[in-house]
C-alpha positions in Angstrom: 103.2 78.4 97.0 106.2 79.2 94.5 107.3 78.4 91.9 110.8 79.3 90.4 112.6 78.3 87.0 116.1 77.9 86.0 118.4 77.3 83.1 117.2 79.2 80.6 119.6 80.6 77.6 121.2 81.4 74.5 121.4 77.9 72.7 122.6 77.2 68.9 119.9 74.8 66.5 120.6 71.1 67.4 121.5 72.0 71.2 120.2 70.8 75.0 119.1 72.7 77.6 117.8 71.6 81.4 114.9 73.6 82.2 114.3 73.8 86.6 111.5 74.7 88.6 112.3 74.5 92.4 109.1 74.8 94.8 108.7 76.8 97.7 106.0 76.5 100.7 104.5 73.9 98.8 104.9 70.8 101.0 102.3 69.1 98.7 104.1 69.1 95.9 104.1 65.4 94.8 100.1 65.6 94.8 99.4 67.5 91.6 100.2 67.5 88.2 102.9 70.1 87.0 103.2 71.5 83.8 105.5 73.5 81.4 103.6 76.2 79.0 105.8 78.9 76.4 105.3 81.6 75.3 106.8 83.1 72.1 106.9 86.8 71.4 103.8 87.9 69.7 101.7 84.1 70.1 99.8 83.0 72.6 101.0 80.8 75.4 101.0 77.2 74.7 100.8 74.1 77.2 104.3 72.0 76.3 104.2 69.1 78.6 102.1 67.9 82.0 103.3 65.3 84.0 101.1 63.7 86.9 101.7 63.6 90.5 104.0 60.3 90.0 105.1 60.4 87.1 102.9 58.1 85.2 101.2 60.0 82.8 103.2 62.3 80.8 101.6 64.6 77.8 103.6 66.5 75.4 102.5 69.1 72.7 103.1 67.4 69.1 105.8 70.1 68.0 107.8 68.8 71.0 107.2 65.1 71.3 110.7 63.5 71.1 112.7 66.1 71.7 111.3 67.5 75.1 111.3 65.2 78.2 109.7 66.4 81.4 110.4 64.9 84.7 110.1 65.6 88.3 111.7 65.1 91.5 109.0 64.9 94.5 111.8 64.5 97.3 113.0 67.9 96.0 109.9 69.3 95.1 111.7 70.1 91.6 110.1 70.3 88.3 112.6 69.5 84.9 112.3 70.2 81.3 114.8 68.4 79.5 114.9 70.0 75.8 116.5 68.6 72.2 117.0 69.0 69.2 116.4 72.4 69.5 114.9 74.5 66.8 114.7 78.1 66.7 110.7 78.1 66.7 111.5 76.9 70.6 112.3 80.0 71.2 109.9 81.1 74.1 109.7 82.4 78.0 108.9 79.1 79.4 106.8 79.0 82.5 106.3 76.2 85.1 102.8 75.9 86.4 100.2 73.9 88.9 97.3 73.9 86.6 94.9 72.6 89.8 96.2 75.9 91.8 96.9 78.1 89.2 100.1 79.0 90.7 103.0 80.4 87.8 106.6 80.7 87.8 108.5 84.0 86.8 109.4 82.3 83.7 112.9 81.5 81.9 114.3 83.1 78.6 115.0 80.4 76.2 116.4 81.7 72.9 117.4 79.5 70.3 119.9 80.6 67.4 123.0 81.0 65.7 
């Protein structure tokens, strides 16, 4: 199993980025919950948002709920972090993850400022 995100960046306050994470050799995909977690420089990393195997259940942190929207593709074994409003306390490597396998992506720079 791997995992790889996408679409990281330089964003100003207020902007949107589209976060990806594009599975490989992982054929069961669509059978476990996926998550996003961040990591700011010098903090611990923090759990952002889980989604479950179809989509039902969705949990967010509270510093991201209504801004952040993750979502996920099964057919293309794709994860998605859809992120507004963006403040520059979002500024973080984000990280995809299969809590049940404990399998991590490389992460993706996000940086948010003007």
């Amino acid at each position: 199993v791997q995992l790889m995100e996408s679409g990281g960046g330089l964003v100003q306050p207020g902007g949107s980025l589209r976060l990806s994470c594009a599975a490989s050799e992982f054929t069961t995909f669509g059978r476990y919950h996926m998550s996003w977690s961040r990591q700011a420089p010098g903090k611990e990393r923090e759990l952002v948002a889980t989604i479950s195997p179809i989509s039902r259940n969705l949990t967010y942190e509270d510093s991201v709920k209504g801004r952040f929207t993750i979502s996920r593709d099964n057919s293309k074994q794709t994860l998605y972090l859809h992120m507004s409003a963006l403040k520059p306390e979002d500024t973080a490597v984000y990280y995809c993850y299969c809590p049940a396998l404990k399998v991590w992506g490389q992460g993706t720079q996000v940086t948010v400022s003007s």
